[in-house]
N, C-alpha and C positions, 0 to 999 in steps of 0.2 A: 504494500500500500504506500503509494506517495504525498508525501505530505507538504504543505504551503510554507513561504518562506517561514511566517510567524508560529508558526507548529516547529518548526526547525528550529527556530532561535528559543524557541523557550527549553526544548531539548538541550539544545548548547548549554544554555542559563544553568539548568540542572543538575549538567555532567561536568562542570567549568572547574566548578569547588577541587573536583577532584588532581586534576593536571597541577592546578594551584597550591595543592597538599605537597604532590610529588616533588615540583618545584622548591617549598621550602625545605623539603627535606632532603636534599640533593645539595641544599645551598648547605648547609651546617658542614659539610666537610669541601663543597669548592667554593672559592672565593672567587668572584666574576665570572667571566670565561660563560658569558649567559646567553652569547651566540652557538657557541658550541653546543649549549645545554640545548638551548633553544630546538635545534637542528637536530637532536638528538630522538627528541620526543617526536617532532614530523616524521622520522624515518618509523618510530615504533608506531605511530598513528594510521601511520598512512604505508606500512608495509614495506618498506625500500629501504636499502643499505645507502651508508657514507661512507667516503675518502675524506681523511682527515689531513690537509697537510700543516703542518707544522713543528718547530722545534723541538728536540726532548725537552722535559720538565714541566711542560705548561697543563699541567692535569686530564691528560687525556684519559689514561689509565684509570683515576682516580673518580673523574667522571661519569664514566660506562659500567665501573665497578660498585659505586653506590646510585645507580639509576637501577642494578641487578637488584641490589638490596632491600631498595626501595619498593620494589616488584615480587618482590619477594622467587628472584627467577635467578634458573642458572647460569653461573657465568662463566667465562672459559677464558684464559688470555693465552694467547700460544704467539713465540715468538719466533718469525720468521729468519732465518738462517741460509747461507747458501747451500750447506750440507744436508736442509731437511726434503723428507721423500712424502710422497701423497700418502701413503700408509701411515705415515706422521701424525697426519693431520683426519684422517675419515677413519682410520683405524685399521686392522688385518685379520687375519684370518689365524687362530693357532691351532694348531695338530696335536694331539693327544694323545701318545703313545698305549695307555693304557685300554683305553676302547675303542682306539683306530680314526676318531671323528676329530673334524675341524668345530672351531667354537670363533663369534665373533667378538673383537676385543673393539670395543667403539673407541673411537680417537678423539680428541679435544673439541671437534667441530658440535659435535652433539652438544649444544647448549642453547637456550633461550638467549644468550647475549655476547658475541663472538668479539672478542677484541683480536685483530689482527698487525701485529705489531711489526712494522716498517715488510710491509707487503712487498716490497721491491727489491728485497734481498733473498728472495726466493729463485728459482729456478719454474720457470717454463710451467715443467709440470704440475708443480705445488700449485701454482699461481691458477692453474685451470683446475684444476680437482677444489680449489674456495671458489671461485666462479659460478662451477657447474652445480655445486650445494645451492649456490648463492639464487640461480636463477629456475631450479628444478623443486628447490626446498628437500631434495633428497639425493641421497648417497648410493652408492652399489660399491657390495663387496662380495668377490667371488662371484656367486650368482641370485645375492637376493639383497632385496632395494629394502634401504631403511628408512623410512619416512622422517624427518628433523623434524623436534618439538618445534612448535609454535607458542608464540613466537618466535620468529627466528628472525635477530637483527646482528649485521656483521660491519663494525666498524674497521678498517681499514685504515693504517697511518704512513704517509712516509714522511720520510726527513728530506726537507726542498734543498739542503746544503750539502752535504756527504755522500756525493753518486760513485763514489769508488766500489767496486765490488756489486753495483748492484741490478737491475734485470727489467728495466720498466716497462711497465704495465703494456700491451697492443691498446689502442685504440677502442678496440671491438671488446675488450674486455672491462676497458674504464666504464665504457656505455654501459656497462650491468649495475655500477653504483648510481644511485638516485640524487645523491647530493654528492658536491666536494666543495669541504667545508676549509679555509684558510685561517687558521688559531693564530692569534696574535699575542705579542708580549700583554701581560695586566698591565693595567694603570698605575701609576707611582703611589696610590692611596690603598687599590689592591694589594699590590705589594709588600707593603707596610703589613698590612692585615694578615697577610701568609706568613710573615715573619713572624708578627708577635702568635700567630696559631701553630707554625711550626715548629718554634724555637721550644715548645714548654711541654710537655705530655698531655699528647691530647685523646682522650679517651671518649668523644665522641661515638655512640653506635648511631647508625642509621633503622629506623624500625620500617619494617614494611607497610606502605600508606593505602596500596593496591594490591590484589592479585590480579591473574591473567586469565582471569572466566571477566576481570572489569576490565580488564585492557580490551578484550574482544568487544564488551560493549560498545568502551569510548569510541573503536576503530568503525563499529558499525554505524555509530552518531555522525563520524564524520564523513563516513560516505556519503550519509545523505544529505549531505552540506550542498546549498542551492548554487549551483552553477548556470547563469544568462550564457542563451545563446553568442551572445556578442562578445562573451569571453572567450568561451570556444573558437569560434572565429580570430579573436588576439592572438590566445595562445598561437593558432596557427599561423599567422600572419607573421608572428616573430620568429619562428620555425624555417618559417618560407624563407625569409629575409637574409637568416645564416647562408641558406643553400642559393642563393641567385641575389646578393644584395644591389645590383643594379636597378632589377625590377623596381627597386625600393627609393630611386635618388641615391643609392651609395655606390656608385660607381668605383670609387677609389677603393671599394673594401673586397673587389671582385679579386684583386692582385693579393691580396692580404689573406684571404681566406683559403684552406687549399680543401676543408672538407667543413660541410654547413654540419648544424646538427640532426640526429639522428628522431626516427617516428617514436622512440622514448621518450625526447626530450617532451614532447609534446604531452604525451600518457603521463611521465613525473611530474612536469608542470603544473597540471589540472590537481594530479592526489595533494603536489605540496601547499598548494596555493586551499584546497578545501584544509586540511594540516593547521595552517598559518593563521585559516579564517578562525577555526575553532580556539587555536591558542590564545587566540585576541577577545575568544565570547561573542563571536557572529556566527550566524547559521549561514553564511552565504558570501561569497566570495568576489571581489572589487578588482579592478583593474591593478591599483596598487600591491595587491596579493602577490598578483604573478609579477610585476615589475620588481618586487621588494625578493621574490624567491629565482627570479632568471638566473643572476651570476650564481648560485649554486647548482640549479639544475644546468644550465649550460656550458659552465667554464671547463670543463671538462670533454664535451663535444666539440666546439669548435677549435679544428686544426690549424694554426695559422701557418704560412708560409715561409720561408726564409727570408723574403722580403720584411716581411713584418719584424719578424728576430732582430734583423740589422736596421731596422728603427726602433727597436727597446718597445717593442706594441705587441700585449700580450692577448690573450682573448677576453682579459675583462675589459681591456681598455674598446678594443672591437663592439664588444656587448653594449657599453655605456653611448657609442656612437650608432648603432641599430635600435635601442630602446626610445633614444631621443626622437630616430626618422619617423617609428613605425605606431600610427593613429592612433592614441588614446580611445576604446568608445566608453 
């Protein structure tokens, strides 16, 4: 049964308390870092994994590990190495001398909340055996398919500085992540705040604020978040725009760009943008939604050029100049 925007919003209004909860309980052990947070909850709301870039230290770990807690859900951190094998990571098969049978030994991936730690020091295979989980929600080993609890959210980290040793991502495989998220340094007030919390014994627990029979509700509230045709039509337009920016008045971005974004970008647009509406306490989704969620869903799809590299123009700087062109409705 489909419901009216104002049927929608009072839903919101009802289910809002509860993100709100998780939120401060999330805060008592990270200090700022509320875009990250932020971005954290869209991908558990709205089903889609993140690429997390940014430095070590800035609570990445810390963050996806008390969002488990909060959830009261499993969590996994496994940390990517050149020497690790997919068997690592989905688990293997072990043989039994005593009664002749193989038994399955589940691997780290098996978990409600995957932290995947600098994803780009893996090898090939590893990097496609978290992919193929990532995008199937399920594993094979030997000859029989293990279905991944749900939820199943897999963050993803690399380090944008230290590319020695390490295997990056295809293309076609970035496109499987829903957001990529860019962590920045805290504020000098933040800062201050983690020193005087980290300096001293901190004995904070996180208690669990939700389970995940309510995560499934929230996720189903927010599907039914109102989306106007005329968004749909945006999103697409700005879609378009990566892939032929001439059509658009951006003639100059035709050299620049070498691959537009993909029919994802458009499918994660619409979940993060319904995501974003709920975070805020709207049943229904605004032009500003999808302009405020583009650089995370797109920065990652559009390929820019070597032309572009050798003018220091990356694809957010691209995206800031296609967001400007392309019609508000």
């Amino acid at each position: 049964m489909s419901l009216n925007v104002q049927e929608i919003n009072r839903l919101v209004e009802q289910k809002f308390p509860a993100i709100a909860a998780l939120a401060d309980e999330i805060g008592k052990v990270v200090v700022g870092q509320r875009n990250m947070i932020e971005k954290l909850f869209i991908g558990l709301l709205s089903d889609g994994h993140i690429l997390v870039e940014g430095l070590p230290g800035l609570a990445k770990t810390t963050a996806i590990k008390a969002l488990s807690e909060a959830i009261h859900a499993h969590f996994s951190r496994i940390q990517f190495t050149p020497d690790l094998l997919p068997a690592d990571l989905v688990g293997t098969q072990i043989f039994s001398p005593k009664d002749g049978t193989f038994s399955i030994r589940r691997g780290p991936i098996h978990a409600n909340l995957v932290l995947a730690d600098e994803i780009n020091r893996a090898p090939a295979k590893v990097q496609s055996a978290l992919l193929e989980a990532m995008q199937e929600r399920q594993i094979t080993i030997g000859d029989e398919t293990l279905i991944l609890p749900r939820p199943f959210l897999v963050m993803a980290t690399q380090n944008p500085v230290e590319q020695e040793g390490t295997y990056p991502l295809p293309e076609a495989q970035v496109d499987r992540f829903m957001l990529k998220v860019i962590v920045k340094y805290p504020s000098l007030q933040e800062e201050i705040a983690i020193m005087k919390r980290m300096s001293s014994k901190n004995d904070t627990k996180i208690k669990a604020v939700l389970n995940l029979d309510e995560i499934a509700q929230l996720r189903d509230v927010v599907d039914q978040v109102f989306v106007d045709d005329k968004i749909y039509t945006y999103v697409a337009n700005l879609t378009a725009a990566t892939r032929a920016p001439e059509h658009w008045g951006l003639k100059d971005l035709k050299r620049l760009i070498q691959y537009g974004a993909s029919p994802r970008a458009s499918i994660f647009m619409i979940k993060a943008a319904k995501a974003y509406a709920f975070l805020h306490g709207r049943g229904y989704v605004t032009p500003q939604d999808v302009k405020t969620m583009s650089p995370d869903v797109m920065r990652h799809r559009l390929v820019v050029t070597y032309e572009a590299e050798a003018q220091d123009l990356n694809s957010d700087d691209l995206l800031v100049k296609i967001l400007d062109k392309v019609d508000v409705p």
